[in-house]
C-alpha positions in Angstrom: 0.0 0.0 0.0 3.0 2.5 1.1 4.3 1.5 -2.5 0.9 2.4 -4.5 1.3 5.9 -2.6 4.8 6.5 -3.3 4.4 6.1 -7.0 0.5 7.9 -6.9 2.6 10.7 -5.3 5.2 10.7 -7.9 2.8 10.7 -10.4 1.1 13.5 -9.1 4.6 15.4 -9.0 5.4 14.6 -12.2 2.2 15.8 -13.8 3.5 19.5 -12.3 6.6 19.5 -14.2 7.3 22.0 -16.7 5.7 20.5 -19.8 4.0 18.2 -18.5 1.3 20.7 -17.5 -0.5 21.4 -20.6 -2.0 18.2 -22.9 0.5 16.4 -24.9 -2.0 17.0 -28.2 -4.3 19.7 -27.9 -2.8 21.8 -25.0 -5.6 21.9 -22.5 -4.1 22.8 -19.3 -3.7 20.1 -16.4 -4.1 17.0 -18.2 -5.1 14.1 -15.6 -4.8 11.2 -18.1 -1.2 9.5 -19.0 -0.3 7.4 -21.6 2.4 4.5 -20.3 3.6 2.9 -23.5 4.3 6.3 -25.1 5.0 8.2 -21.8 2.7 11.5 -22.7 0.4 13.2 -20.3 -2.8 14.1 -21.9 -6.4 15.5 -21.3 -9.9 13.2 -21.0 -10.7 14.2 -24.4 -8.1 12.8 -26.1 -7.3 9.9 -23.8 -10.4 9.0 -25.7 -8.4 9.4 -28.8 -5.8 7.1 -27.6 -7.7 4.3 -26.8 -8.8 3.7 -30.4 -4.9 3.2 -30.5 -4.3 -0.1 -28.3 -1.4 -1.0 -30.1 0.2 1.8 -29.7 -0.7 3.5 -26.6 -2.4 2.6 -23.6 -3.8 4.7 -21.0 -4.6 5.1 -17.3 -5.9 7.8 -14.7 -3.2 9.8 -12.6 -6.2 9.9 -9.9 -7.9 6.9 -10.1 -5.6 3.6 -11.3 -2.3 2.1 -9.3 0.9 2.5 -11.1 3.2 0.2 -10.9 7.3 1.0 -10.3 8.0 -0.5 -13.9 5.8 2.3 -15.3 6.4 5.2 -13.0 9.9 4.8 -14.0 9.1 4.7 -17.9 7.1 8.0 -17.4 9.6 9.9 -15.6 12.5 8.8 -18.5 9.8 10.4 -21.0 7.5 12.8 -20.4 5.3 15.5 -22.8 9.0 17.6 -23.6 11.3 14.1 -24.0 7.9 12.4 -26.5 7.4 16.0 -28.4 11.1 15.9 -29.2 10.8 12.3 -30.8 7.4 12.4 -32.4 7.2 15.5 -33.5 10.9 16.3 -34.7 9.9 17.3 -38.1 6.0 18.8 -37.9 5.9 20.5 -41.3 5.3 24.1 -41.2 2.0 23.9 -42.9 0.3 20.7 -41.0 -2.2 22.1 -38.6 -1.9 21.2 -34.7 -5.5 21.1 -33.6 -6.4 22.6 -30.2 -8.9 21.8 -27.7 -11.7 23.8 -29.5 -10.9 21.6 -32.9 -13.3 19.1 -34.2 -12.5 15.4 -33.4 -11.1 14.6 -36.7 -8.3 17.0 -36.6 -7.7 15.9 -33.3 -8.0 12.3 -34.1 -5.6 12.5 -37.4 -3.1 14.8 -35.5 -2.4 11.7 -32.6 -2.8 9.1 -35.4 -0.2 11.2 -37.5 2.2 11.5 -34.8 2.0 7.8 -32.6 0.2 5.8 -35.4 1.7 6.6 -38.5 4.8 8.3 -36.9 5.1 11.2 -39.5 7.1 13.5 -37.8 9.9 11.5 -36.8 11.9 12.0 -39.5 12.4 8.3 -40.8 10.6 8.8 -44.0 9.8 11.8 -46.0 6.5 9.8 -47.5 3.8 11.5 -45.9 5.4 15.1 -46.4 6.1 14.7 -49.8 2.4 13.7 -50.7 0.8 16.5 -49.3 3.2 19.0 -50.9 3.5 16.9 -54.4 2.6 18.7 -58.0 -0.5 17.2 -58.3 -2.9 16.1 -55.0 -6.0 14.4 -55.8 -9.5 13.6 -53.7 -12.8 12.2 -54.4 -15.0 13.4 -52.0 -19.1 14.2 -51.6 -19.9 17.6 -52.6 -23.4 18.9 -51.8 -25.5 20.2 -54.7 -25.3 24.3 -55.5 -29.3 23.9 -55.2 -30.6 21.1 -53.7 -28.9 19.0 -50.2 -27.6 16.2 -51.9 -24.0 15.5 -51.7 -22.8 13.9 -55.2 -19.1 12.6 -56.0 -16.6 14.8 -57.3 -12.7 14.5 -58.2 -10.8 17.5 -56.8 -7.5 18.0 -58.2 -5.0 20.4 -55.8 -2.3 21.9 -58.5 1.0 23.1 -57.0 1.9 23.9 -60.7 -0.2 26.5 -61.0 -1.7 27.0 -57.9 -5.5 26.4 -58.5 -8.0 24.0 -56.6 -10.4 22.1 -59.4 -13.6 20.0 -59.3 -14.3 17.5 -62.3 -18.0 16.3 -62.5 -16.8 13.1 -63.8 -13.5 10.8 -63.4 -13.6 11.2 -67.5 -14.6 14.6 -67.4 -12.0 16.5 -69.5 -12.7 20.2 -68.5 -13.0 21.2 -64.9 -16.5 22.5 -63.3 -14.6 24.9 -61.4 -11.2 26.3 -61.2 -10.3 28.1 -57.7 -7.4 30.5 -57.2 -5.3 29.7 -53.8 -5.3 33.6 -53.7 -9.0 34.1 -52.1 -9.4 30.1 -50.7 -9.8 28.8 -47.2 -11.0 26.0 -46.0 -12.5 25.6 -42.5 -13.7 22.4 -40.6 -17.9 23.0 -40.4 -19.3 19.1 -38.6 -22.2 20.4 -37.4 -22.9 22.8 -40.2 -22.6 20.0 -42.9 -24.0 17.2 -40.6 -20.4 14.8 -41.4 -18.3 14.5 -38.8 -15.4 15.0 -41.8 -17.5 18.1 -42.8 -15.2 20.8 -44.6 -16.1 24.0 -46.2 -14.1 25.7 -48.7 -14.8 29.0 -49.6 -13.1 31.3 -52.2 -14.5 34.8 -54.2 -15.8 34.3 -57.4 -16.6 37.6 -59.6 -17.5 39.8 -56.8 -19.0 37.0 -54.4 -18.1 34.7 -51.9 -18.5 31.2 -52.9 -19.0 27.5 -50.7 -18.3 24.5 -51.4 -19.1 21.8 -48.5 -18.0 18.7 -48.6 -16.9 15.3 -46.7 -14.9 12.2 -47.5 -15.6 8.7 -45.6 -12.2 8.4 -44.0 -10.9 10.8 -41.6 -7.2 10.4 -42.9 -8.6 11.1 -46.2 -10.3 14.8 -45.9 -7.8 16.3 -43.0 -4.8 15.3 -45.7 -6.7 17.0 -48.1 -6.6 19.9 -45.6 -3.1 19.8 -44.7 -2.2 19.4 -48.7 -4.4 23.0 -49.3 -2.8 24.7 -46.6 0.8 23.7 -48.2 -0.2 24.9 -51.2 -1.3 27.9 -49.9 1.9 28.5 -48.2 3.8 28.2 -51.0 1.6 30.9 -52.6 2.0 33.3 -50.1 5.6 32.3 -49.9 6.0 33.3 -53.9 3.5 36.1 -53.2 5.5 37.5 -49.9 9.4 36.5 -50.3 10.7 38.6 -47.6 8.2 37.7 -45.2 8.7 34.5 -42.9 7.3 31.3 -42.6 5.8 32.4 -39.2 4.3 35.6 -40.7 2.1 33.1 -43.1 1.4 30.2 -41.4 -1.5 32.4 -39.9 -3.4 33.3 -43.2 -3.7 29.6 -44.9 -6.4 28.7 -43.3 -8.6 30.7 -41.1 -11.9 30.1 -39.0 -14.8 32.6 -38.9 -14.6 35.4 -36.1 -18.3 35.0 -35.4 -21.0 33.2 -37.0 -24.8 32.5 -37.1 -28.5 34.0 -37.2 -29.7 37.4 -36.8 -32.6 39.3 -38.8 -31.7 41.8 -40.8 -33.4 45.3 -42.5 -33.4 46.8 -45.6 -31.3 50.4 -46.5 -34.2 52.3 -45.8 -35.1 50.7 -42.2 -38.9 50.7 -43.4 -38.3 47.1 -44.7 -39.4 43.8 -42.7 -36.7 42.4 -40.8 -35.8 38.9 -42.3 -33.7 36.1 -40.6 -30.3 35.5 -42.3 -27.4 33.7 -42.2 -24.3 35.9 -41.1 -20.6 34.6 -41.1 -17.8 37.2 -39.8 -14.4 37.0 -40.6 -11.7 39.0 -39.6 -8.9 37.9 -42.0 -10.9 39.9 -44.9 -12.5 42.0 -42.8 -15.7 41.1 -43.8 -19.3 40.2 -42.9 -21.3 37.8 -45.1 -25.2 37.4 -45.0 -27.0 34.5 -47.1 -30.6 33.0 -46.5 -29.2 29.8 -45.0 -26.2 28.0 -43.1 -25.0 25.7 -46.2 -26.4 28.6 -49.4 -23.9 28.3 -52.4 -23.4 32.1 -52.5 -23.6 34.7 -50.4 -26.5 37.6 -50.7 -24.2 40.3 -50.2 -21.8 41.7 -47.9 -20.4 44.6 -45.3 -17.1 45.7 -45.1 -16.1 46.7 -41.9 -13.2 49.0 -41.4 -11.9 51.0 -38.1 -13.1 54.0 -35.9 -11.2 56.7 -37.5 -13.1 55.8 -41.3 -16.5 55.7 -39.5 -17.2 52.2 -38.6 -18.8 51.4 -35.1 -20.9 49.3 -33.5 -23.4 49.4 -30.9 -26.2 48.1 -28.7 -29.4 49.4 -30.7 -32.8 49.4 -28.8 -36.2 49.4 -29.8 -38.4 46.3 -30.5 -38.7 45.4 -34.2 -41.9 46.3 -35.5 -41.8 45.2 -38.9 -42.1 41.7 -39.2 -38.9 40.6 -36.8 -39.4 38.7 -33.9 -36.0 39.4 -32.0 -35.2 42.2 -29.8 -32.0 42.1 -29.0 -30.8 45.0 -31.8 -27.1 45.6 -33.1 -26.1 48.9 -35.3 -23.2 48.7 -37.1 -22.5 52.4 -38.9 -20.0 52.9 -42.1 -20.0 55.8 -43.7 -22.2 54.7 -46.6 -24.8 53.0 -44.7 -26.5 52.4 -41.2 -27.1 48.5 -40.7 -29.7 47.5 -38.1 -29.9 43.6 -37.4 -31.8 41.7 -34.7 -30.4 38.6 -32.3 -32.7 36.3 -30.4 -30.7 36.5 -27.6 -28.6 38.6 -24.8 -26.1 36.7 -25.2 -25.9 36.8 -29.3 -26.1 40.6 -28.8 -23.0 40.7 -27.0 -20.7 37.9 -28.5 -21.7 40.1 -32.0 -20.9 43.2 -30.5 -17.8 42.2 -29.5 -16.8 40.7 -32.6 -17.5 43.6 -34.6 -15.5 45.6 -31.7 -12.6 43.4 -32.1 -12.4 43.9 -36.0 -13.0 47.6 -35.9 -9.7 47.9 -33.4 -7.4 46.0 -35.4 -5.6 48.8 -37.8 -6.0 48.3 -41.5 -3.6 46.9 -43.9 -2.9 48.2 -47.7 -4.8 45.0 -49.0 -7.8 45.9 -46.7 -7.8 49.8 -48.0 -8.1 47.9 -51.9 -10.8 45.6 -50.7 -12.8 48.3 -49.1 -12.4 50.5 -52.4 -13.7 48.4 -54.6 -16.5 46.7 -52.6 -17.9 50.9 -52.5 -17.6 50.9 -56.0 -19.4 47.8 -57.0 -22.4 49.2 -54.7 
């Protein structure tokens, strides 16, 4: 019994050490689950992860399970800074390390990638090499531009030319679509698409914002497609940008929305009915997007939002809407063409908006912003 103390005890210390207080894989802090074949320290969450992976790691409870000598020993040799040094030794700059707030099957593929498949360790250049080659290629469901069925589609990934394309058909000679990795990102959306390999990509076509949503079967399958568009992207930006660094880019291949979700919305005039719409703010572009529902094609139209000293400001707006809205909870956002008046259903909504908007309107902007402003003015 003394024994089973001592090495709870130990355990307990060890857990406190400097990097082994943060998850192993997504980061969370104080993890309370240990792996003792690969000698990590990792959160509940993806201790679940691990035990899909009996053959390669095997888990048990800093609070609740006996260690024995054997294994308290392994774990203090290892350890979250010894196991990061060996299995993730050569993370490409591109691949994306999911954290806690990631869906499951970037977390899953990310621990699979690094115990599983051992990708980063620097014995083979396999796995990198295929997700940066000339030419990466998917089939995966795409839904329908107007209608919910999802329908198989080839996507090629050119690095040649740096384009994303869609063939209709394996024999199809002539792409549906060809998409420049200039405007393209490509976001996880589970929920939104109802797969739990959901992805949306999104990229401006003409003087719109267009989706595509799609999922493949296999986990691997769709998050190496990811990881293959964001090393594409990079070296876009890396031709694009030559004097800036890697660590200045990684940032802007792929980027998840600032705020997203349902609020009714009025015309210019503010006489119109309010209507319920789907909005999606993002701060990369500096832009809010409204479309009639969660998984519409194309967007209806859009707001630019810029900073304090050009006019742009938000605020709590009161007032119940009279005209056909059945929120209350009212938002004004001002630019200097245009008063916007939009409704959210909740408190709550009213202030997460609020302070998205907020956020965006405080960050200065950059030359690229002052073009994209310009010429979304002029096309109104």
């Amino acid at each position: 019994m003394a024994c089973v103390e001592r090495n709870n005890k130990i355990m307990f210390d060890l857990v406190r050490q400097p990097g082994n207080t943060f998850c192993a894989d997504c980061g969370v802090p104080d993890p309370d689950w240990a792996s003792y074949t690969l000698g990590i320290f990792v959160c509940l969450n993806c201790s679940g992860i691990h035990r899909n992976l009996p053959a390669v790691s095997r888990m048990k409870s800093i609070r609740l399970d006996h260690w024995d000598d054997s294994l308290v020993e392994f774990m203090q040799e290892r350890g979250n800074t010894v196991a990061k040094a060996i299995f993730e030794k050569c993370v490409p700059a591109f691949f994306y390390q999911p954290l806690q707030k990631d869906c499951m099957v970037l977390k899953d593929q990310w621990i699979r990638a690094k115990y599983e498949r051992r990708e980063f360790t620097g014995e083979n250049e396999f796995f990198k090499q295929a997700y940066c080659s000339e030419l990466f290629e998917s089939t995966l469901w795409k839904k329908g531009k107007d209608n919910k069925q999802f329908l198989k589609r080839i996507f090629q990934l050119s690095r040649k030319d740096f384009t994303l394309r869609y063939f209709i058909k394996e024999d199809s000679k002539l792409p549906k679509v060809v998409i420049s990795m200039k405007d393209l990102n490509a976001v996880f959306q589970p929920e939104k698409i109802g797969h739990n390999h959901g992805l949306q990509i999104s990229y401006v076509h003409g003087e719109r914002t267009r989706n595509l949503f799609v999922y493949h079967e296999k986990g691997q399958a769709i998050v190496s497609l990811f990881n293959a568009i964001r090393a594409t992207r990079l070296a876009y930006l890396q031709r694009k940008h030559p004097t800036l660094r890697d660590n200045d880019l990684i940032p802007q291949l792929t980027r998840y929305c600032l705020k997203e979700g349902y609020m009714e919305k009025t015309g210019p005039t503010h006489r119109e009915p309010f209507k319920k719409r789907w909005f999606t703010l993002c701060s990369m572009n500096r832009k809010l997007l409204y479309s009639k529902n969660p998984l519409d094609a194309t967007e209806l139209g859009a707001v630019f939002i810029g900073t304090e000293s050009h006019s742009y400001s938000a605020s709590e707006s009161s007032g119940r809407s009279s005209r056909g809205g059945r929120w209350n909870c009212g938002i004004m956002l001002q630019t200097p063409d245009r008063q916007y008046v939009f409704m959210c259903e909740q408190h709550q909504e009213q202030k997460e908006w609020l302070e998205a908007f907020r956020k965006i309107i405080s960050q200065p902007m950059t030359p690229e912003d002052y073009a994209n402003e310009a010429n979304m003015r002029r096309g109104k």
